[in-house]
C-alpha positions in Angstrom: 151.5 149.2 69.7 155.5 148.6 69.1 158.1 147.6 71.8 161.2 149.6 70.9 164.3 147.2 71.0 165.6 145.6 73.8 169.6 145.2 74.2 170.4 142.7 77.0 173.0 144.0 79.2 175.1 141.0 78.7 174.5 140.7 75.5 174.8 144.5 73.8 174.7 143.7 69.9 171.7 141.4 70.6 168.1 143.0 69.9 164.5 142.4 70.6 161.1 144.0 70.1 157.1 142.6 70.3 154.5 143.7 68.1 151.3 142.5 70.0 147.8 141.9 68.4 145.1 142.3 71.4 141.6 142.7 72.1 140.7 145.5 74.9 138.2 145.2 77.7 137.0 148.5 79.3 134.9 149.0 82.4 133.8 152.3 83.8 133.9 152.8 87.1 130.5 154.9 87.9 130.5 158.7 89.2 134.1 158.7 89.2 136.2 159.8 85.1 137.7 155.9 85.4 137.9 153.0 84.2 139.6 149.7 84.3 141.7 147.8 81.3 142.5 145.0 80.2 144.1 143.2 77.0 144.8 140.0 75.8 146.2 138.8 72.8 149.5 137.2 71.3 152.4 138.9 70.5 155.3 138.6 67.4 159.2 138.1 68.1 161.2 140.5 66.4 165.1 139.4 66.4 168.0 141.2 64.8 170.6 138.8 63.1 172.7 138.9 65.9 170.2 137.3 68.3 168.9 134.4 65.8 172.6 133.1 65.5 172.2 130.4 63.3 169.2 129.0 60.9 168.3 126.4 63.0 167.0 129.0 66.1 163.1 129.6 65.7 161.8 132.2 67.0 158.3 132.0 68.2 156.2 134.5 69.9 153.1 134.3 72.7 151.2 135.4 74.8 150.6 139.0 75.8 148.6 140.7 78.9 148.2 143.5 80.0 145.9 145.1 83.0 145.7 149.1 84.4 143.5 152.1 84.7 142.5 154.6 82.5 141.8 158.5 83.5 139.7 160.0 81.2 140.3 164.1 80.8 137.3 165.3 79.4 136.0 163.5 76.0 138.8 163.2 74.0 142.1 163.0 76.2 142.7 159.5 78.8 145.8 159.4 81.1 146.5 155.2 81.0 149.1 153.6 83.5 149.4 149.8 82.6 151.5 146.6 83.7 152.3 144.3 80.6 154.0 141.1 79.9 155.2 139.8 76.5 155.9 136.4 76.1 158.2 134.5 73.4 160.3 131.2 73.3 163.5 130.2 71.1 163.9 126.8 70.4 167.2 125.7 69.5 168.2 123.4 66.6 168.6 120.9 69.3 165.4 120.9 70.6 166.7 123.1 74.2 164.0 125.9 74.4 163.8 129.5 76.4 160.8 130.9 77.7 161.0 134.5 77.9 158.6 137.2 79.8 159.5 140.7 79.3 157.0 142.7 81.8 156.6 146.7 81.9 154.9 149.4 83.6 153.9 152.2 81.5 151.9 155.5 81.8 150.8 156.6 78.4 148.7 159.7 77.2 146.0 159.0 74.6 143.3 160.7 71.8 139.8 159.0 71.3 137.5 160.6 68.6 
């Protein structure tokens, strides 16, 4: 899974994405083609040039999560509609840090073998 690039609106040649690495939990619900999801993981900070600024910003990434439902359409084919949060921090050169949390919703179609 990739985050396309973010562009802050008050900052427009400043770019972000998340690559996150997660484990999935899956729980059917019974009778009904359902289930619930969850992942949990860590997530890595991309920057473009413009964002890092100088040498001495580090870019760190953290903790990703992730809950929703699946809709299963026969065997192969789910329906998934998710909430997500990516979490990074910059730490400054001078030791000032940012904790950011970029959250989504997405609805996503998938393929299982």
């Amino acid at each position: 899974q990739y985050i396309l690039p973010t562009y802050p609106v008050a900052y427009p040649s400043v770019s972000y994405s998340y690559i996150p690495l997660y484990g999935i939990a899956e729980i059917d619900v019974p009778i009904l083609p359902i289930s619930a999801v969850g992942k949990l993981g860590y997530n890595f900070q991309l920057v473009n040039d413009a964002y890092r600024g100088s040498s001495s910003v580090q870019i760190e990434g953290g903790l990703f999560y992730a809950y929703g439902l699946d809709l299963h359409l026969g065997n192969h084919f789910a329906i998934e509609g998710l909430y997500s949060v990516n979490s990074s921090r910059v730490v400054s050169g001078l030791g000032y840090s940012l904790d950011i949390k970029n959250s989504a919703y997405s609805i996503a179609l998938g393929y299982s073998l």
